[in-house]
C-alpha positions in Angstrom: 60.6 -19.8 -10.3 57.7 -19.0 -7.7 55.5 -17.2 -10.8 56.1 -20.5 -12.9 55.0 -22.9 -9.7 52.0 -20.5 -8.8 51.3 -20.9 -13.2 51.5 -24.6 -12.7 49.7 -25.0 -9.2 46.7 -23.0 -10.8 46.2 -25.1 -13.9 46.4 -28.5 -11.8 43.8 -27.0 -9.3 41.8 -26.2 -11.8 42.1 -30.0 -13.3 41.6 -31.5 -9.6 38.5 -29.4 -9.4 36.6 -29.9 -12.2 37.0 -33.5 -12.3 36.5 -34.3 -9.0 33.6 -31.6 -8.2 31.0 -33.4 -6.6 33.7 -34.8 -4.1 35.0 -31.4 -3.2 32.2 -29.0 -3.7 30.7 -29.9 -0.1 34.1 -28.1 0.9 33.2 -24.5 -0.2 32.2 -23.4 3.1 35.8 -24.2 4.4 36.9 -21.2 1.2 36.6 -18.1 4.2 39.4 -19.8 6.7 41.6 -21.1 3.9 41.2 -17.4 2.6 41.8 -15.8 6.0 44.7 -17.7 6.9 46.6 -17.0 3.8 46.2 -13.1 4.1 46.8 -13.5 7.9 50.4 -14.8 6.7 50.4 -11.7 4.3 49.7 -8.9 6.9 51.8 -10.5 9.8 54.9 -9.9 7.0 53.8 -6.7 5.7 56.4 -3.6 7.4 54.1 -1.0 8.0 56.9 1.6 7.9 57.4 1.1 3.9 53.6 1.7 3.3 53.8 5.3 2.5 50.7 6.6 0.4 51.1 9.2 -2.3 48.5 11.2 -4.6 49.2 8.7 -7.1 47.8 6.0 -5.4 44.7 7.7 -4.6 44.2 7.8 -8.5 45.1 4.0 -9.0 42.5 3.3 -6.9 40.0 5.3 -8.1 40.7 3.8 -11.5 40.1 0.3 -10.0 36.4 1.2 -8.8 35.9 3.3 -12.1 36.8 0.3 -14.4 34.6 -2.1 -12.5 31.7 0.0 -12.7 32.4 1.1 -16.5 32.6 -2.4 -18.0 29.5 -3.3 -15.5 27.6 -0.2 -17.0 28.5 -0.8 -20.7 27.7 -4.6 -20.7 24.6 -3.5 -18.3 23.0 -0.9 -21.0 23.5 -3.2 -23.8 21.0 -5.3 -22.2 24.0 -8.6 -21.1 23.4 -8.4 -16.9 25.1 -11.4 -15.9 27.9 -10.3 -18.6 27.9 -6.9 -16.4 28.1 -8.9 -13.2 30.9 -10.8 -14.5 33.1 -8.3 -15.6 32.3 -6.6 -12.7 34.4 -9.3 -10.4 36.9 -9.4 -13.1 37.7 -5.6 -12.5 36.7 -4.2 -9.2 38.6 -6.9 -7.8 41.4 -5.6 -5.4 45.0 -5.7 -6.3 46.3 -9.3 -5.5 49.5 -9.9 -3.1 51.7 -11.3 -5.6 51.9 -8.0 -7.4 54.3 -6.8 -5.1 56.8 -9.7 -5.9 56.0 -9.2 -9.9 56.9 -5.7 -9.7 60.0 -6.8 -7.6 61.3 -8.6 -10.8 60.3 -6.4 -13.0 62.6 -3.9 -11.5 60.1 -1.5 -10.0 59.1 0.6 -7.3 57.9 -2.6 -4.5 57.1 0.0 -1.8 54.5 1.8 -4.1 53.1 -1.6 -5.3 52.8 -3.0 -1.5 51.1 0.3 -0.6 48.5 -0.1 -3.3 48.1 -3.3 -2.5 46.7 -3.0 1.3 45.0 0.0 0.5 43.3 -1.4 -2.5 42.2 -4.4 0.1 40.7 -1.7 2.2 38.7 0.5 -0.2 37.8 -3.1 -1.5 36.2 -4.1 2.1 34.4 -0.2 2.1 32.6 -0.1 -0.9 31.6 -4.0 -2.3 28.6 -4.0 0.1 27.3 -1.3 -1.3 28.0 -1.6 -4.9 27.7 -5.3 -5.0 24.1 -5.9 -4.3 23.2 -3.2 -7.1 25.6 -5.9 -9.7 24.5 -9.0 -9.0 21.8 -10.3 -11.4 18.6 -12.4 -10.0 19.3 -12.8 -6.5 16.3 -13.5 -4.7 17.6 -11.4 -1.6 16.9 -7.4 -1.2 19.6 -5.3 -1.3 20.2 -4.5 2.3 20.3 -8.9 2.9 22.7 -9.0 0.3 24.8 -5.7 1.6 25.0 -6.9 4.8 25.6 -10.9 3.5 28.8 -8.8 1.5 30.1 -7.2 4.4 30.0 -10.1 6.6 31.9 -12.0 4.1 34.6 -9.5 3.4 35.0 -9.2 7.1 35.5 -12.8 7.5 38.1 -13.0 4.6 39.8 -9.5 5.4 39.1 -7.9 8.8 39.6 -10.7 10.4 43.1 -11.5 9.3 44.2 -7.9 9.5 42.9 -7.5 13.1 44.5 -11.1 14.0 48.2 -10.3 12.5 48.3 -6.7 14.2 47.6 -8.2 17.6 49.9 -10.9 16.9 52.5 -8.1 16.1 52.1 -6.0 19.2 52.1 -9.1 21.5 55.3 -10.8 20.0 57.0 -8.7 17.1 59.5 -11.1 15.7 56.4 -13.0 14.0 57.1 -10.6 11.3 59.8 -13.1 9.7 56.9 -15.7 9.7 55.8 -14.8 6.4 58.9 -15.7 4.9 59.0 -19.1 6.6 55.4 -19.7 6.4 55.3 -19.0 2.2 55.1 -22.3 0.9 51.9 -23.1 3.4 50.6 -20.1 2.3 51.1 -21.6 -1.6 49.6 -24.9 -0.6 46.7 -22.7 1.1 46.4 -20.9 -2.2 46.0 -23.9 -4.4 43.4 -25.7 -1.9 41.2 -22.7 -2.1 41.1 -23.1 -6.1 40.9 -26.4 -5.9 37.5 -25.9 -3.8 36.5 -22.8 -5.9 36.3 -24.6 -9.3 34.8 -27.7 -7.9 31.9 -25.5 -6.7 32.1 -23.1 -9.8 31.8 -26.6 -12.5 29.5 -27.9 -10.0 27.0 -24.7 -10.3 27.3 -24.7 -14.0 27.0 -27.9 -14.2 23.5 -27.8 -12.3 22.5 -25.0 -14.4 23.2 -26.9 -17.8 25.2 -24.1 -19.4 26.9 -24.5 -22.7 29.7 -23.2 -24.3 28.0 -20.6 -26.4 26.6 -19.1 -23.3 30.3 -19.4 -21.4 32.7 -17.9 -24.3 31.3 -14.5 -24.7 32.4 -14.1 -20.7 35.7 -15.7 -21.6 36.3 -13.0 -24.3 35.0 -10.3 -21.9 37.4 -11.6 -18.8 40.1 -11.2 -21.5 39.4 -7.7 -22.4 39.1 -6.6 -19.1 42.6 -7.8 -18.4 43.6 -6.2 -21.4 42.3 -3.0 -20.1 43.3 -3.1 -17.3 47.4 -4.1 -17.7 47.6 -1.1 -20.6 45.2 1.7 -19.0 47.5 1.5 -15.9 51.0 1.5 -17.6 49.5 4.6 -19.4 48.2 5.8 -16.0 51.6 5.6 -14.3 53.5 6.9 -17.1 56.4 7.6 -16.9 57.6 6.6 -13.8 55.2 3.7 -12.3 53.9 2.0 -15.3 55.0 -0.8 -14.4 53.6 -0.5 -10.7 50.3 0.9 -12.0 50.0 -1.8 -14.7 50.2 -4.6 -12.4 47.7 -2.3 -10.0 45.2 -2.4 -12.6 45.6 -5.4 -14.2 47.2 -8.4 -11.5 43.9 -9.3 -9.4 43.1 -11.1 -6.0 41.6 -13.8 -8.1 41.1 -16.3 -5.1 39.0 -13.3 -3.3 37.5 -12.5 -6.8 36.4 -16.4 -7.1 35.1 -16.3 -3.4 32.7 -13.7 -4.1 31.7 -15.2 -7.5 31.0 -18.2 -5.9 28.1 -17.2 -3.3 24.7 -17.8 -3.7 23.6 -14.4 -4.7 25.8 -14.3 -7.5 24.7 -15.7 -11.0 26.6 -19.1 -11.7 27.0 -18.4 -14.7 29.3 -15.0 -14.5 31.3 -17.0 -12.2 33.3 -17.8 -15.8 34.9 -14.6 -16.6 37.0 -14.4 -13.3 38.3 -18.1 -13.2 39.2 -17.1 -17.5 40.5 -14.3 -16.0 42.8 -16.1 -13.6 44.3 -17.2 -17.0 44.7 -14.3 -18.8 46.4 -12.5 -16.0 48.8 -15.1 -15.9 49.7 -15.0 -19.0 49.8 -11.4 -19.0 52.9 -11.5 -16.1 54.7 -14.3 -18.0 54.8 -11.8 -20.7 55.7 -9.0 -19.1 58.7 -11.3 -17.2 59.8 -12.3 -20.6 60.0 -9.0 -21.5 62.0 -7.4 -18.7 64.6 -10.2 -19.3 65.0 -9.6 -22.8 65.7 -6.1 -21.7 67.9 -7.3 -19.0 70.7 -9.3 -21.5 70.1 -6.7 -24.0 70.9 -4.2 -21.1 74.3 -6.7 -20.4 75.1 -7.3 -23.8 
């Protein structure tokens, strides 16, 4: 039921977006609290004692940086820059929160899936300021600008809230059962922040006069991206977290995805393949829900 309202919340704020853009555009610069708060809620829930690494994790991971730079270096050499860019955000992105939950219904291993979820945040936070300036296509800022633009910005959205929910932990510990109460203000906090993020993506594209024959090509790359990524990690976590690794590679943290996208040394255009993306990763969890449930009566019948 939560998937199928986060499904329906994303599509309106989308709608509400795009039509209304020039009204809500001048709120992009509210996108790094609304961001903040939400992972704030996310880390004051998280129990710490069921985050317990292993070597596979270190490989998902690795995978996540590796596909990023992959699809980034294929699109790059074939002479499509803000194609590379694009793809990029669609797959170096870090895994999202809800993957956690997914797995949960999917009858999988949550404790592995919550694990590669922080730490994916983490390597996320390490290595975008230095990888990011070299991906981004036409920004008139050097590399160390943009670097240290990058880290400031994924400090903001992610330090931040980590360092604010452990000292809100060690002062008063019972805040852990927050998260649970606070989940549907972290839902509405979700869908304002994509509310804001496609009024300023239509908005930028928009001023840049785009068409559809430039924007579809980075539609069809967002989708096999997410294509790659869903299959490559049930393959990677065969046979015992390919579920888990699937929804590592493949389920992304498309509001901090869209953040980055958004900035002003990013190209507006590549902005495109991570809101398709939001999409097709989507769609890809509906599928894979359908799936487990016809498994499920099969299983009962």
């Amino acid at each position: 039921m939560m998937q199928q309202l986060r499904s329906v919340s994303m599509v309106l704020a989308f709608i509400i977006g795009g039509v209304f853009h020039e009204q809500l555009a001048p709120f992009t610069g509210l996108l790094p609290f609304g961001i903040a708060i939400m992972l704030s809620i996310t880390f004051i829930g998280l129990d710490v004692r069921q985050l317990k690494p292993v070597r596979m994790h270190l490989w998902l991971l690795l995978a996540i940086q590796a596909t990023g730079l992959f699809f980034w270096g294929i699109a790059r050499a074939a002479g499509y820059p803000i194609m590379a860019e694009s793809l990029y955000y669609c797959a170096a992105a870090p895994i999202a929160s809800a993957s956690p939950i997914i797995v949960n219904l999917l009858r999988g291993n949550v404790e592995f899936s919550t694990t590669a979820m922080v730490l994916s945040q983490v390597v996320f936070a390490l290595v975008t300021p230095f990888f990011l300036p070299l991906v981004v296509s036409g920004a008139d800022m050097s590399y160390s600008e943009i670097s240290l633009t990058v880290a400031w910005q994924i400090f903001t959205v992610l330090g931040i809230p980590a360092i604010v929910a452990l000292a809100l932990r060690l002062a008063h510990p019972a805040c852990r059962a927050w998260a649970a109460k606070l989940k549907d203000v972290s839902l509405g906090i979700w869908v304002m922040n994509l509310v804001v993020i496609s009024a300023s993506g239509v908005q930028r594209i928009i001023a840049g006069g785009y068409s559809l024959h430039e924007m579809w090509p980075l539609m069809l790359g967002a989708a096999v991206v997410c294509l790659f990524g869903f299959t490559a990690g049930y393959r990677l976590g065969y046979p015992n977290l390919k579920r888990e690794c699937s929804q590592g590679l493949g389920q992304k943290n498309t509001v901090l995805t869209l953040y980055m996208a958004s900035q002003s040394y990013a190209s507006p255009l590549a902005y495109i393949g991570p809101v398709f993306y939001v999409f097709c990763h989507n769609t890809a969890n509906a599928i894979q829900l359908a799936l487990a449930d016809s498994e499920k009566r099969k299983s009962r019948g």
